[in-house]
N, C-alpha and C positions, 0 to 999 in steps of 0.2 A: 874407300867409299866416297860418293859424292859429297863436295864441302858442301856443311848448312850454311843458305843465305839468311844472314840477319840483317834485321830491318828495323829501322831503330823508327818509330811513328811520332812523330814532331806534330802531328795533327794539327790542333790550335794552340799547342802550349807556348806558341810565340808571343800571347796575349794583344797578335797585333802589332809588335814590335819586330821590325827584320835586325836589328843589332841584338836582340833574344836569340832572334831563328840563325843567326849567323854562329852564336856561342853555344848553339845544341846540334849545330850541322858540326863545328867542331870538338863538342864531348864524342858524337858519333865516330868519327873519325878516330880521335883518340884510344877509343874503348874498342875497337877493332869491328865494329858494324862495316857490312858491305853496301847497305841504302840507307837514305833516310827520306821518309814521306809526310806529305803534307797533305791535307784535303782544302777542297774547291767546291764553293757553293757558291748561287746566288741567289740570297737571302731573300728576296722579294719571292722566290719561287721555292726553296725549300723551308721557309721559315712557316707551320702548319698556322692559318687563319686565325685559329684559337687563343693562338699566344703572341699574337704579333704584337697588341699591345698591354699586355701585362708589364707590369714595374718590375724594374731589377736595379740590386745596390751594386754598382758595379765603381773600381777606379775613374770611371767617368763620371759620376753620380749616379742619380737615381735615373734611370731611361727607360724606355721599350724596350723587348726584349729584340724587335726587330733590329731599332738600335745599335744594341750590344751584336746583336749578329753580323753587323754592317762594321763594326768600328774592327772587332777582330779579323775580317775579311780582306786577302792581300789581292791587291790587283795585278793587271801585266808591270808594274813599274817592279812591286817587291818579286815578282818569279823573276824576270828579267837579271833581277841581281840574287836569286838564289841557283838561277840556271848558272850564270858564270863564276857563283862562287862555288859550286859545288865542281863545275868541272877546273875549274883551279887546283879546288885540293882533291882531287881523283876520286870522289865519290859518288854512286849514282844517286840521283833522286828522281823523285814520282810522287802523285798526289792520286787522291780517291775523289772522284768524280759525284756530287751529289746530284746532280739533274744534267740533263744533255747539252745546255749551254755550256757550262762547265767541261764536259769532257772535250767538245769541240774547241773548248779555249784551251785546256792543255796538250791537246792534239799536236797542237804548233811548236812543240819545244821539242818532239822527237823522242821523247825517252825512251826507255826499253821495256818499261812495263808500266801496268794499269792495276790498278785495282777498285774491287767492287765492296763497299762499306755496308758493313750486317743492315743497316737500317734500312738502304736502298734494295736490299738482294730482291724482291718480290714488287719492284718496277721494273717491268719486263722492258717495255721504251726505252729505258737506259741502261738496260744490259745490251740492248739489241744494238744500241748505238759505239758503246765501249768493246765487244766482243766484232764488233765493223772493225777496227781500229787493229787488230789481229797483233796486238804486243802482249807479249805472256801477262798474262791476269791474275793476281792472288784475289781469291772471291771467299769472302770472313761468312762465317755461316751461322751468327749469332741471333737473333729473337726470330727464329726462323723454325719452321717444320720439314721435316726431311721429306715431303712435297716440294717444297719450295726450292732445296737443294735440286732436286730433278729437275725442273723446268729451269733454272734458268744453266746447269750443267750440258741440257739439250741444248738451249740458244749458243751455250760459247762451242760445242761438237759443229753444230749447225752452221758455224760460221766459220769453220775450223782455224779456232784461235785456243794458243797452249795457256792452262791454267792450271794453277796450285789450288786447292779445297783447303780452306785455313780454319779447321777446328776453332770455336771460339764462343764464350760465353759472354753473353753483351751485359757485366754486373760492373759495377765501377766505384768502389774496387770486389772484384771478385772473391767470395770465402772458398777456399780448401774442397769443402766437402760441393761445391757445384763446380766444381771443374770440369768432369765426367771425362778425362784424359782417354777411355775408352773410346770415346767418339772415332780416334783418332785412324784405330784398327779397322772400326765399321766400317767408317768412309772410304778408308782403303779397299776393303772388300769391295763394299759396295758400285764403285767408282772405277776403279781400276787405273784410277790417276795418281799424280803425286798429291801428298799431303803434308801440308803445314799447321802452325797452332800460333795466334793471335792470342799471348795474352792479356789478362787486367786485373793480376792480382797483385797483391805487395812484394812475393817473396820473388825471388829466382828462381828456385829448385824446380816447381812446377815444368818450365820452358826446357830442363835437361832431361827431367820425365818424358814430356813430348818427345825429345828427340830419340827417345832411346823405346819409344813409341815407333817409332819411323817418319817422323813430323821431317822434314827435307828442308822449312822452312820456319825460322823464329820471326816475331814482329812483336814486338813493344814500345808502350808508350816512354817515351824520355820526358826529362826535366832536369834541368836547374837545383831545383827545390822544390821538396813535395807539397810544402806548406805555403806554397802560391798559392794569389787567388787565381782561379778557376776552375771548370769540370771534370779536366783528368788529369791535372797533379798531383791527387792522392793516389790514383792506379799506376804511375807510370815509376821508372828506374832512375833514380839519379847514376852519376858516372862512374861511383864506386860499384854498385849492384852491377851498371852494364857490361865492366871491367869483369865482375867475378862471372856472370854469365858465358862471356866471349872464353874466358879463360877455361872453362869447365868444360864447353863443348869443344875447345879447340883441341882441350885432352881426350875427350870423349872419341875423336876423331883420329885421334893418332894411338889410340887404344883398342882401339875398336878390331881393327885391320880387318882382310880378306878373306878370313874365314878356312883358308889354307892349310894344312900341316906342314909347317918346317920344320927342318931340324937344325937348330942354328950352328953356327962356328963357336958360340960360348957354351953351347947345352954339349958339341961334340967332347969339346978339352975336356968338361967337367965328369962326360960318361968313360972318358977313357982314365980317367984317374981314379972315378968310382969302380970300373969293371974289376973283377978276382976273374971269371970262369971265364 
């Protein structure tokens, strides 16, 4: 079968720090992830009006929330040294693009894939601009309606750029019983493309489910430590989980096989010793 690409999602967990984002591009690596990604805003334009200046207690102090969106935001200085250090230690990386500036800024680094973040999927402008961009796309289908999967699935057809549909529940951390792992089939039906599953729950097991779903593609959030501060260190995998993950599908995959009838050289010895008639 085709290997699943996992994708280990560093998101913001860098808290802003690239010697963080340096020691999670290396759990990554370690725990046997094939990607690891990061997202790209800018704050002035995805940070919604409402909340720009609300207070937040954050390591910084008390700030705006614009702020705190500003201070965890890496520039070309920090990609510049997460591009060469990730092609150092042979691992790909890619970021999810929150508005069109953005994607245009990570345009210039060449990676091999894109992806489209549940929150954005129903900004069609910045599909239209990332699906331009024609590098395989995983597109997360979370606080979204299976309308919405339509239109922007017609934009990346429409532009004929290859993309993965990544089942996924935008809850942080997600409970058990909203998972709807079904999705997983639908979409397949439905879609006739490949499909993956984004999760954000606490356990592992979920992500082996998917795959034995037909999910082609794992993505989860990583950490350090779940008990950092910030947004989605309580959803994501420390290196021991991501370790038992990798190790579970990598059986899953060498268990799985071809579907084939053999008849092996250990099953023949064993039938000729068993045969009487």
């Amino acid at each position: 079968m085709k290997k699943i690409f996992l994708i280990a999602e560093i998101g913001i967990n860098h808290n802003g720090k690239i010697s963080l984002a340096k020691k999670l591009i290396d759990q990554a690596k370690r725990a046997g992830f094939d990607a690891v990604k990061f997202q790209k805003r800018t704050p002035e334009i995805t940070t919604p009006e409402h909340k720009k200046m609300l207070l937040r207690d954050t390591p910084w102090g008390r700030i705006t929330y614009l702020d705190y969106k500003k201070k965890i935001e890496f520039e070309k200085k920090e990609f510049d040294l997460i591009d060469k250090y990730c092609r150092k230690n042979n691992i790909s990386w890619f970021a999810s693009p929150w508005d069109i500036n953005s994607a245009k800024f990570l345009k210039k680094y060449n990676c091999k894939f894109n992806k489209v973040a549940s929150p954005v999927l129903t900004n069609l402008n910045l599909l239209k601009e990332i699906a331009s961009q024609r590098r395989h796309t995983f597109i997360s289908t979370g606080m979204s309606k299976m309308s919405d999967i339509f239109k922007a699935v017609k934009i990346f057809k429409s532009k004929k750029c290859k993309f993965t549909l990544m089942h996924c529940v935008s809850s942080y951390p997600c409970e058990d019983k909203d998972l709807n792992l079904s999705m997983i089939t639908v979409l397949k039906k439905k879609f006739k493309s490949e499909i993956g599953y984004s999760g954000h729950e606490k356990s592992v097991s979920p992500s082996l489910m998917a795959v034995c779903l037909g999910a082609k593609a794992i993505e989860r959030h990583i950490t350090i430590d779940r008990t950092m501060w910030g947004t989605d260190h309580a959803s994501s995998l420390e290196e021991n989980g991501m370790k038992t993950l990798t190790d579970m599908i990598r059986k899953y995959e060498k268990c799985i096989g071809d579907g084939k009838k053999k008849f092996l050289k250990t099953e023949k010895a064993k039938f000729k010793e068993n045969k009487y008639w």
